[in-house]
C-alpha positions in Angstrom: -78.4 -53.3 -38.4 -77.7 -51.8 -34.9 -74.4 -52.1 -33.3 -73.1 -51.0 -30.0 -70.2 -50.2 -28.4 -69.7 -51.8 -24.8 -69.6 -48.8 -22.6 -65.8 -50.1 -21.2 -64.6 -48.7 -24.5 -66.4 -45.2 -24.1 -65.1 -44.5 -20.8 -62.8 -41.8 -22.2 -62.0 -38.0 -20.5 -62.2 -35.4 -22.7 -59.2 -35.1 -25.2 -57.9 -31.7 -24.4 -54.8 -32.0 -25.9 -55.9 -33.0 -29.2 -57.8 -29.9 -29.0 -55.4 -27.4 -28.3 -53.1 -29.0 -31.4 -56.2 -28.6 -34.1 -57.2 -25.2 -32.9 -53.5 -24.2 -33.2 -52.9 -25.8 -36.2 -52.0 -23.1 -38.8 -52.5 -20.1 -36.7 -49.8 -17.5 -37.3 -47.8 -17.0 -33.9 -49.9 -19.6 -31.7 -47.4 -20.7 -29.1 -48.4 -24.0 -27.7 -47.4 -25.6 -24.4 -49.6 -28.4 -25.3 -48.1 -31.2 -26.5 -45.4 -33.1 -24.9 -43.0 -34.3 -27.9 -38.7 -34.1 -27.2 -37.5 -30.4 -27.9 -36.4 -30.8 -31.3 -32.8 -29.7 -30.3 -32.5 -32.4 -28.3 -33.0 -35.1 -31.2 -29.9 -36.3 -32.7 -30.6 -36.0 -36.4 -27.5 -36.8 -38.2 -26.6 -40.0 -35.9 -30.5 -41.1 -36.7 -29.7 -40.5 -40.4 -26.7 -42.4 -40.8 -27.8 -45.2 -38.8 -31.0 -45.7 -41.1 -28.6 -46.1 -44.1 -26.1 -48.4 -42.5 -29.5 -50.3 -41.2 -31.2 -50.5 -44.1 -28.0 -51.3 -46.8 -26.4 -53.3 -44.4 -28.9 -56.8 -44.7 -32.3 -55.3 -46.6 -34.5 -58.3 -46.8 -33.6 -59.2 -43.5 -36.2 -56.1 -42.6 -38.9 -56.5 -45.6 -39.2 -60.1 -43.6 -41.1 -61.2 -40.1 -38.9 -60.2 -37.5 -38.6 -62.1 -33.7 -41.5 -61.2 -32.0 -39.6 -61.1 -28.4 -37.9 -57.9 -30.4 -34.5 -57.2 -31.6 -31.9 -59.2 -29.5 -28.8 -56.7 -29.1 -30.9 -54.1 -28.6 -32.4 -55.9 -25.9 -29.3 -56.9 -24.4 -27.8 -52.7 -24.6 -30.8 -51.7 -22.8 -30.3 -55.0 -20.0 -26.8 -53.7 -20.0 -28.2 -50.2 -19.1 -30.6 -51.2 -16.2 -28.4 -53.4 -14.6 -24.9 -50.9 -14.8 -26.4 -47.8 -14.5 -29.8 -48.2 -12.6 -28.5 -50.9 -10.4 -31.3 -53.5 -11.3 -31.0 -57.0 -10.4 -31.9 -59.0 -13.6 -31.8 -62.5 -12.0 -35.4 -64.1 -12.7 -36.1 -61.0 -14.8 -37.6 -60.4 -18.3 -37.3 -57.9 -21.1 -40.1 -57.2 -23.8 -39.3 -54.7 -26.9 -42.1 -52.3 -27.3 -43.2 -49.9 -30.1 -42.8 -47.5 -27.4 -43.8 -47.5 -23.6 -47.5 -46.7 -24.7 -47.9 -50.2 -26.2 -47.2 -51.4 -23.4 -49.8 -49.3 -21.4 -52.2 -51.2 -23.5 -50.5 -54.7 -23.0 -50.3 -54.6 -19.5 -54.2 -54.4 -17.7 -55.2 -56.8 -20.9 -53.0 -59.2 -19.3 -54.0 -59.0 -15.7 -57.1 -57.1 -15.3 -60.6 -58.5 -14.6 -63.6 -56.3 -14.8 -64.1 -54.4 -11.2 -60.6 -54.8 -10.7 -58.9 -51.5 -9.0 -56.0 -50.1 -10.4 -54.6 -46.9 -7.8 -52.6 -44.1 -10.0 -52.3 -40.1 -8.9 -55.3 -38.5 -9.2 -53.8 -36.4 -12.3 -51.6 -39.1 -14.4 -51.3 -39.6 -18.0 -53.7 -39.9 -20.1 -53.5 -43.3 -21.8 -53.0 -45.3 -18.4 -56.6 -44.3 -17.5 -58.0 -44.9 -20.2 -56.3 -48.4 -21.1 -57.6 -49.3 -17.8 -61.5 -48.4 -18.3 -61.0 -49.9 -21.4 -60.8 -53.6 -19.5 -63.5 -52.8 -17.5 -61.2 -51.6 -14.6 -61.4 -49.1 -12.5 -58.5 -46.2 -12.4 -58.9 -44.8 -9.2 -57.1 -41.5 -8.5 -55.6 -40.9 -5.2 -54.8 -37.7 -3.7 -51.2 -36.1 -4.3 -49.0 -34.0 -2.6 -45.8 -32.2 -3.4 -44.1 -35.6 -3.1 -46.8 -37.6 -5.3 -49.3 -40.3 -4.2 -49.7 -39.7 -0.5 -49.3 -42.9 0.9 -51.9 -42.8 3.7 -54.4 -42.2 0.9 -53.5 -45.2 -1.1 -53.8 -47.4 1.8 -57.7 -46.4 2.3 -58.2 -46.8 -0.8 -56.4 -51.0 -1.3 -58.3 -51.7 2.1 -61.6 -52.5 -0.4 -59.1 -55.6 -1.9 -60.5 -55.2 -5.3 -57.1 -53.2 -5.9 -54.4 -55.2 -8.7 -51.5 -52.6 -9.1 -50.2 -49.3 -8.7 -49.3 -46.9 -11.5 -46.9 -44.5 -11.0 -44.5 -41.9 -13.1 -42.5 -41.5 -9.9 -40.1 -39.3 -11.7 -40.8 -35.6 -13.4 -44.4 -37.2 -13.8 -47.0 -36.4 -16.0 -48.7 -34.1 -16.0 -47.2 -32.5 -13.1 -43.5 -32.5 -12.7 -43.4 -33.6 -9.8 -41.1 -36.3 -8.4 -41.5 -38.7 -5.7 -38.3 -38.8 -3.1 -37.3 -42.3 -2.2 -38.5 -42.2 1.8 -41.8 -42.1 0.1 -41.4 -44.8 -2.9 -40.4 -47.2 0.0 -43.9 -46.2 2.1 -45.4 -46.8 -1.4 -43.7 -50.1 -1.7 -44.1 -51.4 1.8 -48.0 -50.7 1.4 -48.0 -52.7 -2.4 -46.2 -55.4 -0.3 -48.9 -55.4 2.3 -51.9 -55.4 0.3 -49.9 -57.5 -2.6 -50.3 -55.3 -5.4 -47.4 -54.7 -8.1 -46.2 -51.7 -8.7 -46.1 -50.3 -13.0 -43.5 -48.3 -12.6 -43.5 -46.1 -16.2 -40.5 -44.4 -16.1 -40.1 -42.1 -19.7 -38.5 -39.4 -18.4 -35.9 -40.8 -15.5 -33.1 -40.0 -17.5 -33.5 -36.6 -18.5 -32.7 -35.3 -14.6 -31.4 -31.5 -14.6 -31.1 -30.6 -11.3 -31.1 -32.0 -7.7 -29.7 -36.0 -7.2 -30.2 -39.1 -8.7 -33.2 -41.0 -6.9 -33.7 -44.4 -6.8 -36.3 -46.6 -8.9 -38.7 -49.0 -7.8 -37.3 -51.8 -9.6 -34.1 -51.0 -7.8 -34.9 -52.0 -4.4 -37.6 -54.7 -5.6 -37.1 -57.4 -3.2 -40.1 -59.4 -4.0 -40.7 -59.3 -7.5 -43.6 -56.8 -7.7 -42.2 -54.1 -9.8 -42.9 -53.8 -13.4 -40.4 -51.6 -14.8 -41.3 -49.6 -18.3 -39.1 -47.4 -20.2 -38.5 -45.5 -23.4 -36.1 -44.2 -26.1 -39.0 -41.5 -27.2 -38.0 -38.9 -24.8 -34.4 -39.1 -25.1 -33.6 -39.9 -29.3 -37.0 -39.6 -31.2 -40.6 -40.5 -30.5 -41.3 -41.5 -33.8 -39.3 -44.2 -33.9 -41.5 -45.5 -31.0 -38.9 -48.0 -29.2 -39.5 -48.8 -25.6 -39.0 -51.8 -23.1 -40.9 -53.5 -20.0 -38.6 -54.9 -17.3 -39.9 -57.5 -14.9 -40.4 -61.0 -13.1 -40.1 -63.2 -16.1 -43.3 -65.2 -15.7 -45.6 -62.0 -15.9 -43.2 -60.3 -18.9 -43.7 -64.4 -20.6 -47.4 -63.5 -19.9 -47.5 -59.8 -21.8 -45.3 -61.3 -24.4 -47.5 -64.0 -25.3 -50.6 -62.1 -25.5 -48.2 -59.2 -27.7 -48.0 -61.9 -29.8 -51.4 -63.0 -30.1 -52.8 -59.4 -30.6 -50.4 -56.8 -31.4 -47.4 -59.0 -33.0 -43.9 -58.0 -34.4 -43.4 -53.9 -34.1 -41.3 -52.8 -37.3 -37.6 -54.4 -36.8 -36.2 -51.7 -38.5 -36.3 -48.5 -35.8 -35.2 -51.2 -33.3 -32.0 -52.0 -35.7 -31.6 -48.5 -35.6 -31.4 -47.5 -31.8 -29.7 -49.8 -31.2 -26.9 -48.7 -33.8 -27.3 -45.2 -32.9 -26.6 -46.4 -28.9 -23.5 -48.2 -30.4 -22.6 -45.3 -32.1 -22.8 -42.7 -29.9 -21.5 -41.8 -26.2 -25.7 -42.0 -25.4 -24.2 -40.8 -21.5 -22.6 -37.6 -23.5 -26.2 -37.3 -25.7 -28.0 -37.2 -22.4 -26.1 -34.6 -20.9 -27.1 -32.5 -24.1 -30.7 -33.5 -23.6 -30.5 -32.4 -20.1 -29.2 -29.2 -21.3 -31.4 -28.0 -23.5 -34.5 -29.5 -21.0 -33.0 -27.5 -18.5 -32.4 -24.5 -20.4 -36.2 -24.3 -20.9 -37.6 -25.2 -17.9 -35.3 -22.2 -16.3 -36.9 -19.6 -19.3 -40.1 -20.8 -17.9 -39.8 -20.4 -14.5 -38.4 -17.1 -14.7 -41.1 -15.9 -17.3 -43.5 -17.2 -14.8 -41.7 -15.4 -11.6 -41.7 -12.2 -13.2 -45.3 -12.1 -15.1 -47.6 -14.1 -13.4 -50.1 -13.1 -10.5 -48.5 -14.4 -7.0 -51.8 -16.4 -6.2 -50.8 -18.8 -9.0 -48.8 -22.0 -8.2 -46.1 -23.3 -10.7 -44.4 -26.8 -9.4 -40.7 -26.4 -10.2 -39.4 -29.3 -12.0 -35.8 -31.1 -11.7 -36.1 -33.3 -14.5 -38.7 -33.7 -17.2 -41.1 -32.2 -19.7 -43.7 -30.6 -17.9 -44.7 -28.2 -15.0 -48.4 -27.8 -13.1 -50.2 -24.4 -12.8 -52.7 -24.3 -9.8 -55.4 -21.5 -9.8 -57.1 -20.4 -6.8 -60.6 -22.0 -7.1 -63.0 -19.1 -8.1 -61.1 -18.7 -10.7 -63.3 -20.7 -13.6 -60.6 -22.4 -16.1 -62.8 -22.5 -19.2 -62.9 -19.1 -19.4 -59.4 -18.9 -18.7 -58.8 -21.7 -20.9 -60.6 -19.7 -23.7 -58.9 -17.1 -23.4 -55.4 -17.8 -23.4 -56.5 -19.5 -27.1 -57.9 -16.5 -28.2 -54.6 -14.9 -27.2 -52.6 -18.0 -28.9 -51.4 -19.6 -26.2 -52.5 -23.3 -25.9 -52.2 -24.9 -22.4 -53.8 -28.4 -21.1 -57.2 -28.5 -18.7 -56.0 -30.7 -15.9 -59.7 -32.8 -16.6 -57.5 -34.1 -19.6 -55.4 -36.3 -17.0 -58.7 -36.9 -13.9 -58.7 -40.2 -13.6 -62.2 -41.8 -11.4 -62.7 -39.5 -8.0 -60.0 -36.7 -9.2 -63.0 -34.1 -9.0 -62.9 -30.8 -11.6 -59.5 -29.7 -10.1 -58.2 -26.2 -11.4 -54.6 -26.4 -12.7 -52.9 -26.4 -16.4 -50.3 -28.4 -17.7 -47.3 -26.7 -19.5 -45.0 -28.5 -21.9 -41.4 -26.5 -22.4 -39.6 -28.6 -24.6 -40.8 -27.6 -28.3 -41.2 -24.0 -28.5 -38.0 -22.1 -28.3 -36.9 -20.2 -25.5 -38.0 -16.5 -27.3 -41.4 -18.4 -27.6 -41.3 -19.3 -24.2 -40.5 -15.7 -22.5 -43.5 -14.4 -25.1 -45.8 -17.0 -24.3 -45.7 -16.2 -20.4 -45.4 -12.9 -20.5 -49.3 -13.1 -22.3 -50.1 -16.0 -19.9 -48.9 -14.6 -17.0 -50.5 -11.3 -17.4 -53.8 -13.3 -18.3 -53.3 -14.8 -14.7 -53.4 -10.9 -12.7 -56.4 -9.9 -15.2 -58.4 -13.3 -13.3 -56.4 -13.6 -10.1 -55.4 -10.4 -8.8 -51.4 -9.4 -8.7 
């Protein structure tokens, strides 16, 4: 029997990251800025403990059972609570769906509102998963030029004059893969030009909270006046990522939409790690746990900068990040990044091609991504000093 995969489903960039992770499995001293989990200093261990026991002896067959598949109900009213008191969100005509994590819901949203051809605009570099879920509905994730202040506005309008376009996807803060984030004089240009064309706006927002530097900015969903911003966040980043919780914020038809089709597809997620965020957030000062987070973020971003500063070859770019998990490396363009990608392995340093985030148009590009929140600062220091040393032997001082 032959069987065949429709070539929607094979529309997939090359997985870079799950690269660097096998070949740096098990090697002694490998030092890996690849992947992008929380810095483990920053996960609140004990409070996760004691919640799971309290949880799980407090009502056990209530979690061996189904649970609601909306998701657990006070831990959907804590995080309303949050977005409306701290983010200044408007929750009038608004829903709230309970994810198992923001990339469920990566998934859940093109199924519901994509047809094939459709256009979906995103950064030219973006995350990984909101490509792909995209091509995987027969869409088309079309990348659109950046700046030093994210999507250039100018560009996305060229690109939604075609009117095949259906929403915008953006990490407007500390995004990924670059760090960058997008001031609010330019989310309202984004806005005003979703408003004109009448595309939503997917606003995925995992790292808003964890800003170390420089103000507070603005969301989307904040000055959403007419109901096209789809708001998605996550507990991964700032308690634990394996106990994959996150959220979708939005008009409450489209978020009745996603549910339904949750329900029809993915179903309940595990009512048990919802139980227990939302016990750890009403157990602990979670403003005073951020501030640690923030701490130790901004701790190693600063070891990182200033390894960079003092090693690395001046024709190198490094974006300098205010919030986040990740900074960009830019290479001049003679420089050939598989070699250099090579050899930074051979010299146990893992780093992130930028093809690993191109989505359709993004062309070869020549920059690195650099995650500083799991190795420890010593780590940090070493690793640049090696990488930033390799980047004089190709670029010149």
């Amino acid at each position: 029997m032959s069987f065949s995969l429709p070539e929607r489903v094979t529309l997939k960039g090359p997985n870079f990251i799950r690269e660097v992770f096998e070949r740096g499995v098990g090697v002694e001293g490998f030092i890996s800025f690849g992947i992008g989990n929380p810095a483990p200093e920053a996960i609140p261990v004990e409070v996760i403990e004691r919640a799971f026991d309290e949880v799980v002896h407090s009502n056990p067959m209530s979690l061996l059972q189904y649970g609601p598949m909306q998701g657990d109900a006070h831990l959907a009213e804590l995080t309303l609570e949050r977005l409306v008191q701290t983010h200044k969100m408007n929750s009038e005509g608004q829903g709230l769906i309970i994810s198992n994590g923001a990339g469920q819901l990566l998934g859940l949203v093109p199924i519901t509102v994509l047809e094939p051809g459709d256009e979906v605009y995103m950064d030219e570099f973006t995350f990984t998963s909101a490509i792909n879920s995209v091509r995987n509905m027969g869409g088309k994730a079309i990348g659109i030029k950046t700046d030093e202040y994210g999507m250039i506005p100018g560009e996305l309008e060229k690109a939604a004059q075609s009117g095949k376009g259906k929403y915008i996807y953006l990490i407007p803060n500390f995004q990924n893969p670059t760090g960058i984030t997008m001031p609010v004089e330019r989310r309202k240009e984004i806005y005003a030009i979703a408003s004109k064309y009448d595309l939503f706006i997917y606003e995925d927002d995992p790292y808003g909270e964890i800003r170390f530097a420089g103000e507070y900015i603005p969301t989307f969903k904040s000055f959403d006046t007419e109901d096209r911003v789809l708001y998605a966040g996550s507990y991964s980043k700032t308690l634990s990522a394996g106990l994959r919780v996150g959220f979708l914020f939005g008009p409450t038809k489209v978020i009745e939409a996603i549910q339904a089709l949750k329900n029809n597809t993915a179903g309940q997620m595990p009512l048990v790690t919802q139980k227990v965020v939302a016990k750890v957030l009403d157990t602990i000062d979670y403003d005073a746990h951020l501030d640690n987070v923030r701490k130790v973020y901004k701790m190693k971003c600063e070891a990182l900068l200033n390894a960079f500063e003092k090693y690395a070859s001046s024709k190198v770019h490094l974006t300098q990040p205010t919030g986040g998990m990740f900074a960009w490396m830019t290479m001049p363009e003679d420089v050939d990044c598989d070699v250099f990608f090579e050899t930074c392995m051979d010299r146990n340093v893992g780093i992130i091609k930028c093809g690993a985030f191109a989505a359709d148009g993004a062309g070869a590009g020549h920059a690195f991504r650099l995650s500083y929140t799991v190795p420890t600062v010593e780590e940090i220091t070493k690793g640049m000093e090696i990488l930033g040393g390799l980047t004089k032997e190709f670029c010149g001082e």
